[in-house]
Structures are given as C-alpha cells and as structure tokens.
C-alpha positions in Angstrom: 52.0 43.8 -63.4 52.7 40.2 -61.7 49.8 38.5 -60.8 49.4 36.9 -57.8 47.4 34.6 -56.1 47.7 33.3 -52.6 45.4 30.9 -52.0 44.3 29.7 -48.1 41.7 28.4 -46.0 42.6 28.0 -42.5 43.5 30.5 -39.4 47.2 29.4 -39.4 47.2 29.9 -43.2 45.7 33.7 -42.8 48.4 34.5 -39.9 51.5 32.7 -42.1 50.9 34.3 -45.0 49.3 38.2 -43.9 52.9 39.8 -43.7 53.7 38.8 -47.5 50.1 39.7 -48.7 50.5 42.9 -47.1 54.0 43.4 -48.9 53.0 42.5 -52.3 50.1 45.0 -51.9 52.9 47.8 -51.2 55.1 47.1 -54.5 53.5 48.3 -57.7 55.2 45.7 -59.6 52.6 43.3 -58.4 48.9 42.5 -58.5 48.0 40.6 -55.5 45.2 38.7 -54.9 44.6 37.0 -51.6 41.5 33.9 -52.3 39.6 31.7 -49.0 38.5 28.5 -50.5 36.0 28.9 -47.0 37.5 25.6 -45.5 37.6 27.8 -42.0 36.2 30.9 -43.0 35.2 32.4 -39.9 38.3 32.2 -38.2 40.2 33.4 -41.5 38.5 36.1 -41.5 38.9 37.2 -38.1 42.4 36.1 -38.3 42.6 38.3 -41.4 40.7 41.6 -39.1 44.2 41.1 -37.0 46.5 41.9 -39.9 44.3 44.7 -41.4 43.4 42.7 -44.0 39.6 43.1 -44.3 39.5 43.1 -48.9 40.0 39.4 -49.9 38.1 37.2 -52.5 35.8 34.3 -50.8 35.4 31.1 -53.5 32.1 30.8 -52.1 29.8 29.2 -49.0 31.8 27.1 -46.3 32.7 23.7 -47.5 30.2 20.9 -45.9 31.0 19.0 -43.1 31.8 15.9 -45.8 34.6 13.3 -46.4 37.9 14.5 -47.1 37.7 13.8 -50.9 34.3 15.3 -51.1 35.6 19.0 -49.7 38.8 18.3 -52.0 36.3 18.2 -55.3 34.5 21.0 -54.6 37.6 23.4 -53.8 39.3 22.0 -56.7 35.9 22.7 -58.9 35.7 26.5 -57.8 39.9 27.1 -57.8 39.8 25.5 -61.5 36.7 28.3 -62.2 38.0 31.0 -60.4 41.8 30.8 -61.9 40.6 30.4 -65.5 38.8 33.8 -65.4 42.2 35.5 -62.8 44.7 33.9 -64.9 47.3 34.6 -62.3 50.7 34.4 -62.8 52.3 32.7 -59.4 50.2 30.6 -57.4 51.4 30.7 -53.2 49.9 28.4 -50.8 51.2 27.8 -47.1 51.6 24.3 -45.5 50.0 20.9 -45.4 46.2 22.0 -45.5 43.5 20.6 -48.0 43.3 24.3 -49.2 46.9 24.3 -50.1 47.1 20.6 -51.6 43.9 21.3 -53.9 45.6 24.8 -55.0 48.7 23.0 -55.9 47.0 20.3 -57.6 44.9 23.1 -59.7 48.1 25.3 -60.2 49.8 22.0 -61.9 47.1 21.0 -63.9 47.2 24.6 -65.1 50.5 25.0 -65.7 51.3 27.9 -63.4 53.9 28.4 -61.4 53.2 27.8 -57.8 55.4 28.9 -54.4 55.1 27.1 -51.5 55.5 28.7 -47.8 56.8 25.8 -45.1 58.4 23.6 -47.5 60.7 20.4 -46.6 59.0 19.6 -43.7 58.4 15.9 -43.1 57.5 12.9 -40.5 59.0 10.0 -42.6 55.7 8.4 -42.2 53.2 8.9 -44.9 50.2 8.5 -42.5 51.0 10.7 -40.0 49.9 12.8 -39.9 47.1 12.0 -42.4 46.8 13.5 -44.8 48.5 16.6 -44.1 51.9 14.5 -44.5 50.9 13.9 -48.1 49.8 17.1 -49.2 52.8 18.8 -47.7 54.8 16.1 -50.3 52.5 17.2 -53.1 53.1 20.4 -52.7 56.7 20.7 -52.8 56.8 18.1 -55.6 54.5 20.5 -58.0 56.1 24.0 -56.5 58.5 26.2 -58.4 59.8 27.8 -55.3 60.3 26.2 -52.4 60.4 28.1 -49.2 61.7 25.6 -46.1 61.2 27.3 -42.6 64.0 25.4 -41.0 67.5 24.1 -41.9 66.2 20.7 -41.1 63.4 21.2 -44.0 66.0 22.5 -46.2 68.2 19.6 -45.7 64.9 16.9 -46.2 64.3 19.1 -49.7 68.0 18.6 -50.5 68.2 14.9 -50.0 64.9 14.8 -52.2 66.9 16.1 -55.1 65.5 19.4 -55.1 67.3 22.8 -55.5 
C-alpha cells in the first residue's frame, strides 16, 4: 500500500482537500492518513463533520497565540516526530498556510515526496501577502507534484522553469 499523508491546519485547508481524502480512503491501493497540526482546530474539525470526515490524527493541543516563527517550531517539532514513526510515502499540503509551509519544509528535510494542491499562484510581491506569498513559493519549490488551480498559475509555474 501507498502511504499517504495530507497534512492541514486551517478550515479552507479541511474543505480543499476533503474530496481527495475521501477518494484515497475508497482505493485499496492507498493508505491514507489525513494529520491537523491544530493551527485552527476547531473549525477543522467542524469543517471536517461537513465532509463526513469525523477519523483524523490531531498532532496535539492548539498552537499558542505566539509569533509566527514560534507556532512554525513547534509544528515543525511534532511533524518531524510524527512522520519519523508514519514514515509515509507522499506528503500533500494545500495552499499558502503555515501548516502547509512547515509540512513542506519537514517533507524536504526528510526526503519525501511532497504534492502540493493550489500551486503557481503568485502576487509578484514577496510581502504581500505576508507570509502566505512565501510559503506558497516554498512549497512549490520543494513539491514533486505540482497541482496549479488556474491556467494563470500554471503559466507563473512554467516561466519558473518548472514542469
């Protein structure tokens, strides 16, 4: 079996990426896990209720109300933990959040391959918006499989020399 693990933390992260959860779980060829780093974890999970999604893993307490780097080391700490005893095979994230940045940051440093949902998008300016613009570069620079939502993204990933 193929192990997956799609890793998210925010409502719009639960809602985008529900339907392929839902479809991995229906083809035996893959072991799918779906992981809340708890960045938003109440409204994941009711997010989550609205799909009929009510088994996923939970890294732990909500992250603290602290600086931006702070919440990054912690969800970093417990991803790096959690994925050395999962060992999964594909890592997906969704977007430009600090969940999805941190799980492609831990996914390189680990060598897995990582897939990311919403791919290509872009503002031209790196500080806005901040730091979403940033991580959304991140991601696509350390992904294995790009997904772009829009022929506009797919164009931006195209001039950036990807393929």
């Amino acid at each position: 079996m193929y192990k997956t693990l799609t890793i998210i933390g925010t409502r719009p992260e639960a809602i985008k990426t529900a339907i392929l959860h839902k479809l991995l779980l229906e083809n035996e060829k893959f072991d799918p896990v779906l992981l809340s780093t708890g960045q938003h974890k109440t409204l994941l999970t009711q997010a989550l209720n609205d799909f009929d999604i009510s088994e996923f893993h939970q890294l732990g307490d909500d992250i603290p109300d602290i600086s931006v780097a702070g919440k990054c080391s912690i969800i970093i700490g417990r991803l790096d933990n959690y994925i050395s005893t999962r060992k999964p095979d594909l890592i997906i994230v969704q977007g430009d959040t600090l969940s999805s940045f941190c799980a492609s940051l831990v996914a390189y440093l680990n060598k897995i391959p990582l897939a990311h949902i919403e791919s290509g998008l872009r503002t031209g300016d790196k500080w806005r918006p901040f730091p979403e613009e940033m991580f959304r570069q991140f991601n696509d620079l350390s992904a294995d499989i790009l997904f772009a939502p829009t022929e506009s993204a797919r164009q931006n990933l195209i001039e950036e020399g990807y393929k």
